[in-house]
C-alpha positions as CSV (number, residue, x, y, z in Angstrom):
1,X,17.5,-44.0,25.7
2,X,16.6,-45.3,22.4
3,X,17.7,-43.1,20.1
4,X,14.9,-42.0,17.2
5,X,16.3,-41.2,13.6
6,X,16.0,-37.2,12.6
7,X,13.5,-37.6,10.2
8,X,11.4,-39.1,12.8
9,X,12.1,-36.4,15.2
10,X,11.5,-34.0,12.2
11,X,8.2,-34.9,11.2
12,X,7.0,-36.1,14.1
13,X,4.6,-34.0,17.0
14,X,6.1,-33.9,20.3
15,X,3.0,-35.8,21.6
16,X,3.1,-39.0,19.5
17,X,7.1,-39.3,20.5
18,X,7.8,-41.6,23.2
19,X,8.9,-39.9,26.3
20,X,12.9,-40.7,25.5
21,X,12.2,-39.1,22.0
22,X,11.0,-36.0,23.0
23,X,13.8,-35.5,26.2
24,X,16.1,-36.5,22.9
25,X,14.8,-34.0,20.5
26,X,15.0,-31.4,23.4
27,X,18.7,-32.1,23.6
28,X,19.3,-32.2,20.0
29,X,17.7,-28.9,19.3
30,X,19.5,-27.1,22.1
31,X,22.8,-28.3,21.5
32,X,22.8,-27.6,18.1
33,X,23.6,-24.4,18.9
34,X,26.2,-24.9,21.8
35,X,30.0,-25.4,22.0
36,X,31.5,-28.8,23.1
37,X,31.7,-26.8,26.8
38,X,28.6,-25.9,26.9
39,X,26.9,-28.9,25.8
40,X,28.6,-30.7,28.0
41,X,27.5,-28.2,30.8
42,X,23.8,-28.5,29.7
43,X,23.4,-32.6,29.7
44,X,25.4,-32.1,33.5
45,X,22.6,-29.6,34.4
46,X,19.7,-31.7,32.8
47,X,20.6,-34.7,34.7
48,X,20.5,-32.8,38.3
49,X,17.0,-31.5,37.2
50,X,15.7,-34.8,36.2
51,X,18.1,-36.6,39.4
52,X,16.0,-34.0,41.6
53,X,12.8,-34.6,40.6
54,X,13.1,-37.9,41.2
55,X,14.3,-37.4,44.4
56,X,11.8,-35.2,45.4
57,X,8.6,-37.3,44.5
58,X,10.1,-39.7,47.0
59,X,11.1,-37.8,49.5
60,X,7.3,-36.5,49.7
61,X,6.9,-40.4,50.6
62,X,9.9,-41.4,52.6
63,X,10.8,-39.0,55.8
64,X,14.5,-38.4,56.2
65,X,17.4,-40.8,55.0
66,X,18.5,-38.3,52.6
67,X,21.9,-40.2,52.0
68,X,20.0,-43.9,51.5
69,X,17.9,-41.7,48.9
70,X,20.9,-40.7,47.4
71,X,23.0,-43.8,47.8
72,X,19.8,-45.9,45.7
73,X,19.6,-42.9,43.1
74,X,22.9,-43.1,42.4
75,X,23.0,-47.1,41.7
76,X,20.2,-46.5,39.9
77,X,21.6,-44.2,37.2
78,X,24.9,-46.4,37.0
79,X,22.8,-49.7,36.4
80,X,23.8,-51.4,39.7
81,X,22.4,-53.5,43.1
82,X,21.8,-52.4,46.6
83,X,21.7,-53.9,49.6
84,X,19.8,-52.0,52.3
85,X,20.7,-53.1,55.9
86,X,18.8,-51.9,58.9
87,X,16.3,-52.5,61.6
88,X,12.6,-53.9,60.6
89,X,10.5,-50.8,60.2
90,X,12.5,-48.0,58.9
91,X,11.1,-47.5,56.1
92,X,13.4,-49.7,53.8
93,X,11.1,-51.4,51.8
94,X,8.4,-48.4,51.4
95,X,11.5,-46.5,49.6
96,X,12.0,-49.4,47.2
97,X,8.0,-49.4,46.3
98,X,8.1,-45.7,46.1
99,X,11.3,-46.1,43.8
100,X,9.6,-48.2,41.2
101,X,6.4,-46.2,41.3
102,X,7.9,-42.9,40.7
103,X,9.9,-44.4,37.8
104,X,7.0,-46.4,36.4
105,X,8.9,-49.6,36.0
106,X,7.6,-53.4,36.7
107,X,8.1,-54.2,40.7
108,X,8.7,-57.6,42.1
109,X,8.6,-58.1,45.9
110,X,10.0,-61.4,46.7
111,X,9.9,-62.3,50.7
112,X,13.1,-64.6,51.5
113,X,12.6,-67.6,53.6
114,X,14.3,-70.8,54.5
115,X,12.4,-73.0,52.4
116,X,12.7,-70.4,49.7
117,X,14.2,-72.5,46.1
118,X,15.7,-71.0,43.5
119,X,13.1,-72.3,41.3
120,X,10.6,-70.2,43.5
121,X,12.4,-67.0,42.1
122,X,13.7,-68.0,38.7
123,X,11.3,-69.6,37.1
124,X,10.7,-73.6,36.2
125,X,9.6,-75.5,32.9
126,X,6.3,-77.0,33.2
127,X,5.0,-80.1,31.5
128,X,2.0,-78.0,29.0
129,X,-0.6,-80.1,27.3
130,X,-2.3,-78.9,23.8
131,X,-6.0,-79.2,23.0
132,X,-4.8,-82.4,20.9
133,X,-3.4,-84.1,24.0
134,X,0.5,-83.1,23.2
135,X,2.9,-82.4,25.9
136,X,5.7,-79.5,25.6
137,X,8.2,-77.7,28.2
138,X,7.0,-74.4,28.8
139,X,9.2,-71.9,31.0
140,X,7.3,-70.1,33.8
141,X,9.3,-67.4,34.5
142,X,9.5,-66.5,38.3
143,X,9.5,-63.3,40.1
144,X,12.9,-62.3,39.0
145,X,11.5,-61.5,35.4
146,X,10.8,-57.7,36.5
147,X,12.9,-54.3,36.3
148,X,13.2,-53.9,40.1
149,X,13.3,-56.7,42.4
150,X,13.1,-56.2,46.0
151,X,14.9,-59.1,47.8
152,X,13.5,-58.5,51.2
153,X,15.7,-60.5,54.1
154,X,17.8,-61.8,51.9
155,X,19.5,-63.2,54.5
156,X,17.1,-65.6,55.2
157,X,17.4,-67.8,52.4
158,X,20.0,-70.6,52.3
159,X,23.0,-70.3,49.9
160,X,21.9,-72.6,47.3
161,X,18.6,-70.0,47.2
162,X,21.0,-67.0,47.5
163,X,23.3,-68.6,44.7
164,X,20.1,-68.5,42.5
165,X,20.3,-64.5,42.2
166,X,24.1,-64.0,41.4
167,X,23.9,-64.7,37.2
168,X,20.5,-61.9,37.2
169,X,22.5,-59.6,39.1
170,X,26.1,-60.1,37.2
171,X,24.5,-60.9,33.6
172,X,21.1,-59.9,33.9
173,X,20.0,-63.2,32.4
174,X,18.3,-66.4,33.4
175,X,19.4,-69.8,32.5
176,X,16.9,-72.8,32.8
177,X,17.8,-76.0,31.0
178,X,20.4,-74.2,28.6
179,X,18.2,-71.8,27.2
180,X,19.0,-68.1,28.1
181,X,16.3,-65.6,29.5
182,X,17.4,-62.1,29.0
183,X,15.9,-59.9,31.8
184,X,14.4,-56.6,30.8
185,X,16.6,-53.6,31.3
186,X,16.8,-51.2,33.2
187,X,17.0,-54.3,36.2
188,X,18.2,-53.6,39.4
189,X,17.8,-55.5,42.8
190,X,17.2,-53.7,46.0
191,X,18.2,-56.3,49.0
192,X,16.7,-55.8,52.5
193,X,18.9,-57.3,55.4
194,X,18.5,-57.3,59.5
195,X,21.9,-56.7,60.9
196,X,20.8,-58.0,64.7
197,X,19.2,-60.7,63.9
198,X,21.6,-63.8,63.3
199,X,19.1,-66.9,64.5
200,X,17.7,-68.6,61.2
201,X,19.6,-66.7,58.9
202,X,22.5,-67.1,56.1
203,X,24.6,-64.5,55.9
204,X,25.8,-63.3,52.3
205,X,29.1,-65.0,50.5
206,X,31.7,-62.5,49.6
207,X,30.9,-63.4,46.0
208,X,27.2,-62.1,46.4
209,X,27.7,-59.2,48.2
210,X,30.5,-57.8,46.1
211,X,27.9,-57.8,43.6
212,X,25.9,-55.4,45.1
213,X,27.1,-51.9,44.1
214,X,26.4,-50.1,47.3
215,X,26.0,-51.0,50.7
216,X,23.5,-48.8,52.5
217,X,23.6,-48.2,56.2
218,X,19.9,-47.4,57.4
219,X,19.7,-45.9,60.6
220,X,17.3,-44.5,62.9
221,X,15.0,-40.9,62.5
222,X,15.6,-38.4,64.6
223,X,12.8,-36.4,67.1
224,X,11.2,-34.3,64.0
225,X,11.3,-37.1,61.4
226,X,9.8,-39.6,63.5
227,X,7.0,-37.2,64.9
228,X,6.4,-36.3,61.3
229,X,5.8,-40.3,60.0
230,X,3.8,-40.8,63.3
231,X,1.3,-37.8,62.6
232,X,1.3,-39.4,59.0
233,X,0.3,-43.0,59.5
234,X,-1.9,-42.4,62.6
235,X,-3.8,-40.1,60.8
236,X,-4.5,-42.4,57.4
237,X,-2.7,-39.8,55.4
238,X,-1.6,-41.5,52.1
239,X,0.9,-40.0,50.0
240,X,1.0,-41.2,46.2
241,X,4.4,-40.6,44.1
242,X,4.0,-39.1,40.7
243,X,5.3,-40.6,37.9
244,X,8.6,-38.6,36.4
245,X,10.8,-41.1,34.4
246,X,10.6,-44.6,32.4
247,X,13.1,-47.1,31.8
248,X,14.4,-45.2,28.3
249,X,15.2,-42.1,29.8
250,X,16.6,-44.1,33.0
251,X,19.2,-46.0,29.9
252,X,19.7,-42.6,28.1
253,X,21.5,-41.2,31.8
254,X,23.3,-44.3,32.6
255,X,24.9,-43.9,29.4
256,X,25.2,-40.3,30.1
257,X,27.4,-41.4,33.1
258,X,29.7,-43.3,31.5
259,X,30.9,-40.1,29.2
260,X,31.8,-37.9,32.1
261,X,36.0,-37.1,32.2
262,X,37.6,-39.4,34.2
263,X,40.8,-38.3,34.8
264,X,44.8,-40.1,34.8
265,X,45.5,-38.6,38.1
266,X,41.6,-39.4,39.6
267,X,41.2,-42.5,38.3
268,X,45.1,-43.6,39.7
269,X,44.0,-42.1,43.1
270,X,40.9,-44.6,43.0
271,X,43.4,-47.0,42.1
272,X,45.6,-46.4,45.4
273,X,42.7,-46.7,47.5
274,X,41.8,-50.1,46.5
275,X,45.3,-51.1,46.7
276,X,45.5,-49.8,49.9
277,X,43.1,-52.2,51.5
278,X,45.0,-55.3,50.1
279,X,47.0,-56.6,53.2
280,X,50.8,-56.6,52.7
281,X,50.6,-54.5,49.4
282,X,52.6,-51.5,48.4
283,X,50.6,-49.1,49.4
284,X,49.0,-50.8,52.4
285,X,48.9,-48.5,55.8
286,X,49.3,-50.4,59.3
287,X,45.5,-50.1,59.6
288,X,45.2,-52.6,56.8
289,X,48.0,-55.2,57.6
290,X,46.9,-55.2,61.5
291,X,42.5,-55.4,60.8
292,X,42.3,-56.5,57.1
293,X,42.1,-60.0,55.8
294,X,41.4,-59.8,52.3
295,X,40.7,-56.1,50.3
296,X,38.6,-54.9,47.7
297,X,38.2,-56.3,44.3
298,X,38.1,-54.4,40.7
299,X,34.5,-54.3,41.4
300,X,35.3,-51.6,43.8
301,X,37.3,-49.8,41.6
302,X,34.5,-49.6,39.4
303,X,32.0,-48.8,41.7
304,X,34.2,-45.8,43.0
305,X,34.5,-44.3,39.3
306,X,31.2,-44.5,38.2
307,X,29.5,-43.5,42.0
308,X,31.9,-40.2,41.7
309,X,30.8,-39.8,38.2
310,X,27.3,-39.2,39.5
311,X,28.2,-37.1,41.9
312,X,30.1,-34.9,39.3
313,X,26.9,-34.3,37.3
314,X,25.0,-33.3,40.5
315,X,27.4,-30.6,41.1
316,X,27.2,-29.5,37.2
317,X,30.4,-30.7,36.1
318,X,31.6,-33.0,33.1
319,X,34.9,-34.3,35.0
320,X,35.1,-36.2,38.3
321,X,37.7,-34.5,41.4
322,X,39.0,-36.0,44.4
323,X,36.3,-34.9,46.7
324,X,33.5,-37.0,44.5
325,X,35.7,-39.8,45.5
326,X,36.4,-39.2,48.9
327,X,32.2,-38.8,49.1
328,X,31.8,-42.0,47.9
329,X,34.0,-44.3,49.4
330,X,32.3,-46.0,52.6
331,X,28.7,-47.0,50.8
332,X,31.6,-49.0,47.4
333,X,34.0,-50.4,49.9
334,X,32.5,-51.6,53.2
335,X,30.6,-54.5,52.1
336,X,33.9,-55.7,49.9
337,X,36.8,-56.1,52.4
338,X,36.7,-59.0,54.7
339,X,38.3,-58.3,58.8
340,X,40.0,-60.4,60.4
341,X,39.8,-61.9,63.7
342,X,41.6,-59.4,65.4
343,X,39.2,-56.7,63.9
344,X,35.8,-58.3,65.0
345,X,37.5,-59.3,68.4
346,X,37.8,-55.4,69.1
347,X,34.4,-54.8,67.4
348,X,36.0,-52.0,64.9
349,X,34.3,-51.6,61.9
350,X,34.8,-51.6,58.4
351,X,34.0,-47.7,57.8
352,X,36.0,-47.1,60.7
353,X,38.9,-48.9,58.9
354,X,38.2,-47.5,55.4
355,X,37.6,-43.4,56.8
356,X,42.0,-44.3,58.1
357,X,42.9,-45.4,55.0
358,X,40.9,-42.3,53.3
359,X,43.0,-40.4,55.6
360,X,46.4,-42.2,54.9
361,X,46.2,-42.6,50.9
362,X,47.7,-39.4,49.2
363,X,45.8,-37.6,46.7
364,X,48.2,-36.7,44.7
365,X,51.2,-40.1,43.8
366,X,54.5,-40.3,44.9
């Protein structure tokens, strides 16, 4: 949130301030007269509002998949990537449109093939001519020059194409020919990925993936949510989002997050649990040393702290406790430890693996 200076916000009518001003002044004004406490108390309780509005204008598009909803909130207002794995036709990439529509930011759709280049997503220079017959290098910027991208079977590209995305999604720049093109913030990319279908497809280096900041498991509707979407589509019932945020209020509550209390004794405990899937560590359980090839990275760590953090504003409070980590811990670790062959012999998955180490690792230290 860009911050206006007070004699802006003093002189100036509440409808010639840009959205972010006037959520700003409305903050100023009110915590002017608070303690520390209850200021603190009041941005918690301003985020939910605002966190549940948004959820609800998409929830009147998407049916069900209340934690995915969730899950992409939540690495929305921490500034980080998703990677949506499920079926075709669950509804995975009509919750990324609705996402960018009900936040009003630019959306970029780019459909991931084999002969996909990395120019095709960049960008490339071009060889421009002037009226007087001069030729120049321009740079075309590709798809990737948006706020959110949906990479849709990203899968399906080969690495060199996939290798193309990992300086956007670490930097949030692109280089062409030494020259750097920032990307405009807030940017986040939403990943689509078929977890059946292996033929023709590339599947993610560790590198990539521990770049995405959640891993979302999409799964199937149950009897009433699947009668309701059929009743809706069969019909030619068409459900628009409203608008309820913009990128400078989505900035103002990513900074937001970053203030909540993270505690010594919380954040060692989030420490623990990424220790505890490093294979032969100190505080490695069997589970790890017999399924685990190589753990999480300080990625992880990070994704735990700031994922809890959200949660902690949800339930109105400035400080983060064991349980926000505990809620967290499948959708920031499964995609970033790596099995070994043992583990996919017996089919046993990662959240399987991760839910005994949740169940192993002490809340409190030693």
């Amino acid at each position: 949130m860009r911050v206006p200076s007070p004699a802006l916000l003093e002189r100036a009518d509440d409808d010639h301030l840009p959205d972010g001003a006037r959520s700003f002044r409305f903050l100023q004004q009110g915590e002017a007269r608070m303690s520390i406490a209850e200021t603190l108390e009041h941005r918690a309780r301003q985020f939910a509002e605002r966190y549940a509005a948004v959820r609800e204008q998409i929830s009147r598009v998407i049916v069900g998949h209340e934690e995915v909803i969730h899950g992409v909130l939540t690495c929305l207002f921490v500034g980080g990537h998703c990677l949506l794995e499920g079926v075709p036709g669950l509804g995975k990439t009509l919750l990324v449109r609705t996402l960018a529509k009900t936040l009003n930011l630019e959306f970029n759709r780019i459909q991931f093939t084999p002969d996909l280049m990395p120019a095709d997503i960049l960008g490339t220079n071009m060889v421009m001519e002037t009226p007087d017959g001069r030729r120049f290098f321009e740079f075309q910027r590709g798809p990737i020059f948006t706020q959110i991208c949906l990479a849709d079977e990203i899968n399906r590209a080969t690495p060199k194409t996939q290798s193309a995305m990992l300086e956007t999604m670490q930097e949030g720049t692109v280089t062409a020919a030494g020259v750097r093109h920032p990307l405009k913030q807030p940017f986040l990319v939403m990943a689509t990925q078929n977890p059946i279908e292996q033929e023709g497809t590339y599947p993610l280096p560790e590198a990539q993936l521990d770049r995405f900041f959640f891993k979302l498991l999409v799964g199937y509707s149950n009897r009433q949510e699947l009668a309701t979407i059929v009743g809706r589509t069969t019909r030619g019932e068409v459900i628009e989002p409203e608008k309820v945020m913009d990128g400078a209020e989505i900035l103002g509550w990513q900074r937001l997050v970053r203030e909540v209390i993270l505690a010594d004794h919380v954040q060692d405990y989030i420490v623990r649990l990424c220790l505890a899937t490093h294979p032969n560590g100190q505080f490695a359980p069997e589970v790890t040393n017999q399924y685990i090839r190589w753990g999480a990275s300080p990625r992880a760590a990070q994704a735990l702290a700031l994922a809890a953090k959200v949660r902690a504003l949800l339930e109105g409070r400035y400080n983060v406790s064991f349980e926000d980590v505990r809620r967290v811990l499948l959708p920031a670790m499964r995609h970033r430890i790596i099995l070994n062959f043992e583990a996919q012999a017996e089919d046993i998955q990662p959240d399987k693996i991760l839910l005994e180490i949740l169940d192993k690792v002490p809340q409190k230290a030693e």
